[in-house]
PyMOL commands that place a pseudoatom at each C-alpha (Angstrom):
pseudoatom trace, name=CA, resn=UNK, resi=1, chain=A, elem=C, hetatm=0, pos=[0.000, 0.000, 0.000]
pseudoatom trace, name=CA, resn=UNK, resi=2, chain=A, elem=C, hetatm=0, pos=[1.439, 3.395, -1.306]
pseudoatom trace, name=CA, resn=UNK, resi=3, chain=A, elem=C, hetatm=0, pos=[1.731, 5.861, 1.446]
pseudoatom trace, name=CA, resn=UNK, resi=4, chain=A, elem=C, hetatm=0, pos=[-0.573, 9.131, 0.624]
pseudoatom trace, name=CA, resn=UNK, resi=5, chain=A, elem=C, hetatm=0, pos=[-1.179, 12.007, 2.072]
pseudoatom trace, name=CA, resn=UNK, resi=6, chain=A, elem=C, hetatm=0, pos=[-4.855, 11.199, 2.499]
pseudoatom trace, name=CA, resn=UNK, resi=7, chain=A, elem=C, hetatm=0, pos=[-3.770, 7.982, 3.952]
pseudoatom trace, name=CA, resn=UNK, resi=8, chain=A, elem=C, hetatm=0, pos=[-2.153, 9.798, 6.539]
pseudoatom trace, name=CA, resn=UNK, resi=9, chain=A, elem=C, hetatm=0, pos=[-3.733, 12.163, 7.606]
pseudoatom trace, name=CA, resn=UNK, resi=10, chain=A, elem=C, hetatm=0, pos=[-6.581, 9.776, 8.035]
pseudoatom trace, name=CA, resn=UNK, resi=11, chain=A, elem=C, hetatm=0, pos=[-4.123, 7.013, 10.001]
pseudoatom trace, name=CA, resn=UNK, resi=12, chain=A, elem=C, hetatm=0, pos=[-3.356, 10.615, 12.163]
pseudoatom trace, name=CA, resn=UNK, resi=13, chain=A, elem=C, hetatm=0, pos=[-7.278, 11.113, 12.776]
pseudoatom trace, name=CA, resn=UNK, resi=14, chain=A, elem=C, hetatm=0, pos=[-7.728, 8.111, 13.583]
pseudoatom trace, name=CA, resn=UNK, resi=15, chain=A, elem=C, hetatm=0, pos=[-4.986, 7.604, 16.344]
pseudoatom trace, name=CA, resn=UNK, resi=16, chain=A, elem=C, hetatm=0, pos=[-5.738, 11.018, 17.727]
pseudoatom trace, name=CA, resn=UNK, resi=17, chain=A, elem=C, hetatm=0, pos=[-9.579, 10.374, 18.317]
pseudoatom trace, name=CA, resn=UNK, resi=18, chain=A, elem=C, hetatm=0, pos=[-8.513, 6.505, 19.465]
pseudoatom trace, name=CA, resn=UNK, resi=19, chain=A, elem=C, hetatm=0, pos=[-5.967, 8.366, 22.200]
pseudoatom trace, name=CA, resn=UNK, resi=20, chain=A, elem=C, hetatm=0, pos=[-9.541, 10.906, 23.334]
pseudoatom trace, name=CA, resn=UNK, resi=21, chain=A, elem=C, hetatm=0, pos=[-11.292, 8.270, 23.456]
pseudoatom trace, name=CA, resn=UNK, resi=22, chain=A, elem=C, hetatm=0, pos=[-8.659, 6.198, 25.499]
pseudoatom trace, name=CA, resn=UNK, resi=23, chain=A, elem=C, hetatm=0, pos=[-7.783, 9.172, 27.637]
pseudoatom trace, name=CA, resn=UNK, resi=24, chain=A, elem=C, hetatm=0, pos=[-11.615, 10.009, 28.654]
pseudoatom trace, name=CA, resn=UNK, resi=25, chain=A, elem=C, hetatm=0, pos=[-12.191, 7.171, 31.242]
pseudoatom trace, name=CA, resn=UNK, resi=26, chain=A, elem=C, hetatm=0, pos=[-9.643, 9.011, 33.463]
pseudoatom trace, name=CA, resn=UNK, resi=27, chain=A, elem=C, hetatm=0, pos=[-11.762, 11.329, 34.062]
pseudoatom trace, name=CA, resn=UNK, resi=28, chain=A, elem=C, hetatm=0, pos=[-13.597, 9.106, 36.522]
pseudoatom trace, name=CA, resn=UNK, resi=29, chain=A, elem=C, hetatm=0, pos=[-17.265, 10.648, 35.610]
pseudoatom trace, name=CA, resn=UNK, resi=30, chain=A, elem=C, hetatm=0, pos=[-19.374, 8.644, 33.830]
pseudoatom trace, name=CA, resn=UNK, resi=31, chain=A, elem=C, hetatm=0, pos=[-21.423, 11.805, 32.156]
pseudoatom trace, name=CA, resn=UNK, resi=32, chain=A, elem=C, hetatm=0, pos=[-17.728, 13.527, 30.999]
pseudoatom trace, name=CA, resn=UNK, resi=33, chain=A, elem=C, hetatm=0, pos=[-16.186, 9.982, 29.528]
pseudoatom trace, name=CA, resn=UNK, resi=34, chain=A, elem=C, hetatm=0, pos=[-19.569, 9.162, 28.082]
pseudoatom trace, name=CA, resn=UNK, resi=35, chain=A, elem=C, hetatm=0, pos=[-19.861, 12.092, 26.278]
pseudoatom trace, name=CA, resn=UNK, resi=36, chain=A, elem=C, hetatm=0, pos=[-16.269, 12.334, 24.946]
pseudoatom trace, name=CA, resn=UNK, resi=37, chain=A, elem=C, hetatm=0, pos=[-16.586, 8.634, 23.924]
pseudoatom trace, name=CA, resn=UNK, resi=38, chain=A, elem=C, hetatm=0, pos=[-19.632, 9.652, 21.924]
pseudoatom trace, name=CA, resn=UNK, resi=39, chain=A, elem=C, hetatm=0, pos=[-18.644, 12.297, 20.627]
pseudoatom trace, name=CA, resn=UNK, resi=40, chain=A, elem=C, hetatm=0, pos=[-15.150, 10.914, 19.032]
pseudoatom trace, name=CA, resn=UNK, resi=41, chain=A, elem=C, hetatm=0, pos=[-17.083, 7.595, 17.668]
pseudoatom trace, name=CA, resn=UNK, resi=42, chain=A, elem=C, hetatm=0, pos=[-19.808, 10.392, 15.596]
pseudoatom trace, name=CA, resn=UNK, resi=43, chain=A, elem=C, hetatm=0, pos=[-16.445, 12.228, 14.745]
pseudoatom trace, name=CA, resn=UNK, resi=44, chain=A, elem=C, hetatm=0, pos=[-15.096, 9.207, 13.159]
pseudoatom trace, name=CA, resn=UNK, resi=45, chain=A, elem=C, hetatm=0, pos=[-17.969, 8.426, 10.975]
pseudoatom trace, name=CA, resn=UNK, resi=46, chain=A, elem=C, hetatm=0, pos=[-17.504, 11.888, 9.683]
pseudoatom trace, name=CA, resn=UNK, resi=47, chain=A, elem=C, hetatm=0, pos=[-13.844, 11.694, 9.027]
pseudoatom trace, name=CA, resn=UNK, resi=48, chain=A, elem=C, hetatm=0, pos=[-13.076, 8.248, 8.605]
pseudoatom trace, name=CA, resn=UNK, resi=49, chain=A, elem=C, hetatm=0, pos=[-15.883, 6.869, 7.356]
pseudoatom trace, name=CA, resn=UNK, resi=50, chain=A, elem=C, hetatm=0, pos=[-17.990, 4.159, 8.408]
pseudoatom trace, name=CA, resn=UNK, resi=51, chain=A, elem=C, hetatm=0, pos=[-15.361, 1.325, 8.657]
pseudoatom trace, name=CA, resn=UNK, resi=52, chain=A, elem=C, hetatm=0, pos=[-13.377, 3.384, 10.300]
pseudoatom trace, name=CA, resn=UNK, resi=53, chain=A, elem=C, hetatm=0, pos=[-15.903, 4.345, 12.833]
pseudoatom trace, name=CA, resn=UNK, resi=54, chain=A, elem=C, hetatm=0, pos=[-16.713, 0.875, 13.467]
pseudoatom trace, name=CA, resn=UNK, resi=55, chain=A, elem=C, hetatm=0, pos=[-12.918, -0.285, 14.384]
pseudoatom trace, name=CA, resn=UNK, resi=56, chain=A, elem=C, hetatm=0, pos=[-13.316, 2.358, 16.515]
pseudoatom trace, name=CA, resn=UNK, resi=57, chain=A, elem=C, hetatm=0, pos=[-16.255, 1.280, 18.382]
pseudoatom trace, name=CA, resn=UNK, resi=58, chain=A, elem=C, hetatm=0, pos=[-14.663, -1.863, 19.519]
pseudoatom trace, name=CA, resn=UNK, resi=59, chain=A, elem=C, hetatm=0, pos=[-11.360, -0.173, 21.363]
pseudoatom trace, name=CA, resn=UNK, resi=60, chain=A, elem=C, hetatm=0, pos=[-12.496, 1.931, 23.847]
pseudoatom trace, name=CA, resn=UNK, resi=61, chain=A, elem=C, hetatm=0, pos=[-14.567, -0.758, 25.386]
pseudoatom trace, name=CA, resn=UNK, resi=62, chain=A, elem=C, hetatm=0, pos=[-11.967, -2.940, 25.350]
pseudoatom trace, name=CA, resn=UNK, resi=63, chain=A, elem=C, hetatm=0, pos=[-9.289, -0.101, 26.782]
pseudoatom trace, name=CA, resn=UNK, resi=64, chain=A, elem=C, hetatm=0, pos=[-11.704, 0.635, 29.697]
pseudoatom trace, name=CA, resn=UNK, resi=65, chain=A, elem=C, hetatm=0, pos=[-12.521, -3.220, 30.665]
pseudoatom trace, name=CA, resn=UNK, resi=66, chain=A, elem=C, hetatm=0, pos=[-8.396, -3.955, 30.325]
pseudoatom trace, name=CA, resn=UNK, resi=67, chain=A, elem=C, hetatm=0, pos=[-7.934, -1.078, 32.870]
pseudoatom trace, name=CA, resn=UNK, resi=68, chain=A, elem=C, hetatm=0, pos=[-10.393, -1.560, 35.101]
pseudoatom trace, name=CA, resn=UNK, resi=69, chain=A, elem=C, hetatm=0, pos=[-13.073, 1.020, 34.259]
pseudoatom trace, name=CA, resn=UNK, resi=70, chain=A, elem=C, hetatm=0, pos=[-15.526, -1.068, 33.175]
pseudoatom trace, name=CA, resn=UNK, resi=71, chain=A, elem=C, hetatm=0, pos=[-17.416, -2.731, 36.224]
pseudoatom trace, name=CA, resn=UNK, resi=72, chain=A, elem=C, hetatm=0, pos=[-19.213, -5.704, 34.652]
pseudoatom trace, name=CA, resn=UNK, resi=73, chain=A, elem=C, hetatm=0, pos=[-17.400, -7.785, 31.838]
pseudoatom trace, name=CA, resn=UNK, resi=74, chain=A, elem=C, hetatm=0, pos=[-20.170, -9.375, 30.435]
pseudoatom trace, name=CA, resn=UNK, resi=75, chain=A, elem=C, hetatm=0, pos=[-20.871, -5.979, 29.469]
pseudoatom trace, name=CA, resn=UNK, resi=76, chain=A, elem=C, hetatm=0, pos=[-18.386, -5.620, 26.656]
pseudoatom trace, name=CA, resn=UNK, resi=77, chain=A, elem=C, hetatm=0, pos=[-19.903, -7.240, 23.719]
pseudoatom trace, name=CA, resn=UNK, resi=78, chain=A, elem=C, hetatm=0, pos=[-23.072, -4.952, 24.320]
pseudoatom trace, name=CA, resn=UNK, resi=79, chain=A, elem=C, hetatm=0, pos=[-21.328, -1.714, 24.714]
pseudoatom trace, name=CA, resn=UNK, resi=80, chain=A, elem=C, hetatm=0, pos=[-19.897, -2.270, 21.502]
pseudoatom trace, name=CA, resn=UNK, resi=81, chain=A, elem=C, hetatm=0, pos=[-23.049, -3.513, 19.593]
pseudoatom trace, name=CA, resn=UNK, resi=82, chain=A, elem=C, hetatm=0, pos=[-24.754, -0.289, 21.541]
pseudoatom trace, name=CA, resn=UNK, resi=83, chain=A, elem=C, hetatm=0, pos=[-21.347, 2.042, 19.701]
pseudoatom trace, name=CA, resn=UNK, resi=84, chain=A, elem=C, hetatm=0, pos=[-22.015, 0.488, 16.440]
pseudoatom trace, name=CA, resn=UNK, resi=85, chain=A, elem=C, hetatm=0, pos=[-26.167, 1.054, 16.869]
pseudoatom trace, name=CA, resn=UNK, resi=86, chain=A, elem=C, hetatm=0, pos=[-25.024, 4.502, 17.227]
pseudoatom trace, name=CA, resn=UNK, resi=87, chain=A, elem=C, hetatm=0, pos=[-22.766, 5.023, 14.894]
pseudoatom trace, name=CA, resn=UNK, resi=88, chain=A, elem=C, hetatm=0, pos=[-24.780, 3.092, 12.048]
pseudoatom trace, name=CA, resn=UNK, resi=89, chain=A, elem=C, hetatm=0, pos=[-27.867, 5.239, 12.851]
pseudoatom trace, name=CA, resn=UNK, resi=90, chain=A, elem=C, hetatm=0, pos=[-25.711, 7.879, 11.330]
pseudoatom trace, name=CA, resn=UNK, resi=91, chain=A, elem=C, hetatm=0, pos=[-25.093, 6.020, 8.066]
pseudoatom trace, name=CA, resn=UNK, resi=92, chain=A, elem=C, hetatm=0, pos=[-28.284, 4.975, 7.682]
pseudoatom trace, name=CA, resn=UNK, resi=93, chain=A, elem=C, hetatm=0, pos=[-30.398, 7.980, 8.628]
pseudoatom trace, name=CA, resn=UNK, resi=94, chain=A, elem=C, hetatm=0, pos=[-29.244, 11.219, 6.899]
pseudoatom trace, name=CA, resn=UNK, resi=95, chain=A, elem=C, hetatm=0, pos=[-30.860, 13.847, 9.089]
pseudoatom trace, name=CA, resn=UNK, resi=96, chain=A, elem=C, hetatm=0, pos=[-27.963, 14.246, 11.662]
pseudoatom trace, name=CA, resn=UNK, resi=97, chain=A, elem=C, hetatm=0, pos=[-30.214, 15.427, 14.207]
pseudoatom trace, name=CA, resn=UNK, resi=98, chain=A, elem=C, hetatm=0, pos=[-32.505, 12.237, 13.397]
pseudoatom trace, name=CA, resn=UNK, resi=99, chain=A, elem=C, hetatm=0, pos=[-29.808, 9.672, 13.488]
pseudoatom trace, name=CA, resn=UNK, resi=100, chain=A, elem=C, hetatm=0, pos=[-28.573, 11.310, 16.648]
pseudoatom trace, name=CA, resn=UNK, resi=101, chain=A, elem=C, hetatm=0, pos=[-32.356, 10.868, 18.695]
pseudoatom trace, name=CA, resn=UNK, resi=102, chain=A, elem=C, hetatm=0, pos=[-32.507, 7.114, 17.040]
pseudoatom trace, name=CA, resn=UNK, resi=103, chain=A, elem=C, hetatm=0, pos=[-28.813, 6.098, 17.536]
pseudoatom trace, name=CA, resn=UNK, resi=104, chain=A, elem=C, hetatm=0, pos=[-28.967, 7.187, 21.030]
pseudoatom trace, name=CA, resn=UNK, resi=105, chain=A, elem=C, hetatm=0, pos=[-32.236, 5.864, 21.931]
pseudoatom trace, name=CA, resn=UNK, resi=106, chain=A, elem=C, hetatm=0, pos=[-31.836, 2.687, 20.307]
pseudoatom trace, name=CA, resn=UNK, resi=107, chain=A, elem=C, hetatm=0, pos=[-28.234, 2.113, 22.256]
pseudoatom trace, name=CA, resn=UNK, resi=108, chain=A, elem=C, hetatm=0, pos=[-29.407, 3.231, 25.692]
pseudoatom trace, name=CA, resn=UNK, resi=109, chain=A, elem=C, hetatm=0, pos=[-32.354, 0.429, 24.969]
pseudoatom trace, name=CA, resn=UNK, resi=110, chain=A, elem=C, hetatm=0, pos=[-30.012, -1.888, 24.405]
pseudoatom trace, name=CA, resn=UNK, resi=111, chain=A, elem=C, hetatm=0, pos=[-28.082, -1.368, 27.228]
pseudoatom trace, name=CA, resn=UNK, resi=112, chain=A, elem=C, hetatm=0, pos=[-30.804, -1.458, 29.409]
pseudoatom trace, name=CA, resn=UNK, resi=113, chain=A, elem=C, hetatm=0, pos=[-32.179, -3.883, 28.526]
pseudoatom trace, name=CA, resn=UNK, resi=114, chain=A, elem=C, hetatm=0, pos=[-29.312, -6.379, 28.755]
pseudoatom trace, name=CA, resn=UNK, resi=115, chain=A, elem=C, hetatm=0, pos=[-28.224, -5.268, 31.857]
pseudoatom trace, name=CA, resn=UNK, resi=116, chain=A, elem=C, hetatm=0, pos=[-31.666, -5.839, 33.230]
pseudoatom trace, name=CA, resn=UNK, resi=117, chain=A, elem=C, hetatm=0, pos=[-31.211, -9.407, 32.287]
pseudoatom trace, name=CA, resn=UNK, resi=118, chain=A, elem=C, hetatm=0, pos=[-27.767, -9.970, 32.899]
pseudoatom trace, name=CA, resn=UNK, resi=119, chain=A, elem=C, hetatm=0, pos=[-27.074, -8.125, 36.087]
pseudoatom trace, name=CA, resn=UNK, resi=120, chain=A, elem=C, hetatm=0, pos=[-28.506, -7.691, 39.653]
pseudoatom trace, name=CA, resn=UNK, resi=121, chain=A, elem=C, hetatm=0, pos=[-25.655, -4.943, 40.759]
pseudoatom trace, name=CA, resn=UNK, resi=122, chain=A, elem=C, hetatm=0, pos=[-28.457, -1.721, 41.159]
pseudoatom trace, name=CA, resn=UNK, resi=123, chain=A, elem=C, hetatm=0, pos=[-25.461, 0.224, 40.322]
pseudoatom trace, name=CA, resn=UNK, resi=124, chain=A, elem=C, hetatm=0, pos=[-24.752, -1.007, 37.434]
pseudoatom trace, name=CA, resn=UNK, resi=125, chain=A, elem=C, hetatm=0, pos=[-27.845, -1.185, 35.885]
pseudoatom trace, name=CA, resn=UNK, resi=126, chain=A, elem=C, hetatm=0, pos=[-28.493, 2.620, 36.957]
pseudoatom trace, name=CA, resn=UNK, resi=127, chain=A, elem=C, hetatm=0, pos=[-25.591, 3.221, 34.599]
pseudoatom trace, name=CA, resn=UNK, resi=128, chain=A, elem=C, hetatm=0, pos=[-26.208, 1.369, 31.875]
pseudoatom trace, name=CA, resn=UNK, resi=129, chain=A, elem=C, hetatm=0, pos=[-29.944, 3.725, 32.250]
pseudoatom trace, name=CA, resn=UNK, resi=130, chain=A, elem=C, hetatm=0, pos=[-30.906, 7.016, 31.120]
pseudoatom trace, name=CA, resn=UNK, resi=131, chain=A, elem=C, hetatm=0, pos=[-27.467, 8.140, 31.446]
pseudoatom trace, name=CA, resn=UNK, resi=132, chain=A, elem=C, hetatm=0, pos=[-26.776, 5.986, 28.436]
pseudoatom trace, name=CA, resn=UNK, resi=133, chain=A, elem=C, hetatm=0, pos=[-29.094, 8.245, 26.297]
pseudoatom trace, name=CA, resn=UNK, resi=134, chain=A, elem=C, hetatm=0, pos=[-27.810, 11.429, 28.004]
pseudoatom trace, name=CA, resn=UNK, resi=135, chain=A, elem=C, hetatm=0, pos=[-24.383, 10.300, 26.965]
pseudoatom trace, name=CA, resn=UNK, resi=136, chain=A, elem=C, hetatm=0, pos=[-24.913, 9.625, 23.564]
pseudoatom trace, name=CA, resn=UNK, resi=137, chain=A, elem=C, hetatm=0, pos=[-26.959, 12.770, 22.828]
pseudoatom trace, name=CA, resn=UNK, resi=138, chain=A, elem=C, hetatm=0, pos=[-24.569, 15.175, 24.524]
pseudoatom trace, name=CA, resn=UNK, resi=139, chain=A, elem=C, hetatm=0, pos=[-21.887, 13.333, 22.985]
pseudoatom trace, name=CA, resn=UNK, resi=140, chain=A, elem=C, hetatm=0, pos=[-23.650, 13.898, 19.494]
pseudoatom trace, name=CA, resn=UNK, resi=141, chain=A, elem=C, hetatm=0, pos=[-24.162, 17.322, 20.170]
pseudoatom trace, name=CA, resn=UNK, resi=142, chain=A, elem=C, hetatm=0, pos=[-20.446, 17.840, 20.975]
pseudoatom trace, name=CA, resn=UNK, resi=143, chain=A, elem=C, hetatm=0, pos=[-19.472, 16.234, 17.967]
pseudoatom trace, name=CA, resn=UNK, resi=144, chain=A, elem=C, hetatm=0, pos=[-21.644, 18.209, 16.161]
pseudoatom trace, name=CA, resn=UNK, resi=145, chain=A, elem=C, hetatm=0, pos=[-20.176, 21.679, 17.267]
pseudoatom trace, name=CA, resn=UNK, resi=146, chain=A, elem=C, hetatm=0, pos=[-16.557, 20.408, 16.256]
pseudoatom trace, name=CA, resn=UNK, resi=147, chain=A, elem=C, hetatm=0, pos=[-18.368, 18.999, 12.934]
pseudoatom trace, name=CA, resn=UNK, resi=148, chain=A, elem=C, hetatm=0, pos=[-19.556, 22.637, 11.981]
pseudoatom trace, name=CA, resn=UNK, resi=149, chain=A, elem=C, hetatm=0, pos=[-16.229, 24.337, 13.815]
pseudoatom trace, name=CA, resn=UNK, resi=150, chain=A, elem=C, hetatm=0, pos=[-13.766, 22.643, 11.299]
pseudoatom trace, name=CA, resn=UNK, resi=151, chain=A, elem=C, hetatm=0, pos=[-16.287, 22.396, 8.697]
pseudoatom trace, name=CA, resn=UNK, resi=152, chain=A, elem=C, hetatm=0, pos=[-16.317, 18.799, 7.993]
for i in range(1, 152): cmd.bond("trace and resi %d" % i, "trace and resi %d" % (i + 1))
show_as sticks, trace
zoom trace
């Protein structure tokens, strides 16, 4: 593969929303990562495109769980699933505004409703709640402000 300009400015994208995204679970609030996570996996469908969105969806998941951050394990798969409901409501619904209410709905629902099955911890499932949704739609609207900042 012939190394392009495009090719790296993408590859440089792509590392520096993967480090945000990495970074954000230091934070230690669940409203402030949340929203940063969001926000950088909307950013990458816009920059990257959709596969490169999706790769994205899967490491900061796995980042959190492998340093502790993420409380329940069994968890994983469905945060991820719940990323890439997001993120495909954007390729899928044109309306940014629509795809943001959908995607974020529609992954909060998910999370919900698998944690209702799969877990008893109260505080757990409170998380994987409305703050969910809250999350994903500040998250959107973030990534929407740097969308129209940069002009992207």
């Amino acid at each position: 593969m012939e190394i392009t300009k495009t090719n790296s400015i993408a590859l440089a994208q792509f590392v520096t929303l993967l480090l945000i995204a990495f970074l954000a679970p230091f934070i230690g609030n669940q409203f402030l990562t949340g929203t940063i996570v969001n926000a950088t996996l909307i950013l990458s469908f816009f920059l990257l495109g959709y596969k490169g969105a999706i790769l994205l969806c899967f490491l900061p998941s796995v980042i959190s769980l492998s340093l502790g951050f993420m409380p329940m394990a069994i968890m994983l798969p469905f945060i991820i699933i719940g990323n890439i409901v997001l993120v495909s409501s954007f390729k899928f619904i044109k309306n940014y505004y629509l795809a943001l209410f959908y995607g974020g709905i529609l992954k909060a629902l998910l999370l919900f409703l698998t944690a209702s099955i799969l877990i008893s911890n109260p505080v757990v499932l409170s998380m994987m709640s409305w703050p969910q949704l809250f999350t994903a739609i500040s998250g959107g609207l973030l990534a929407y402000i740097f969308k129209k900042k940069l002009d992207f």
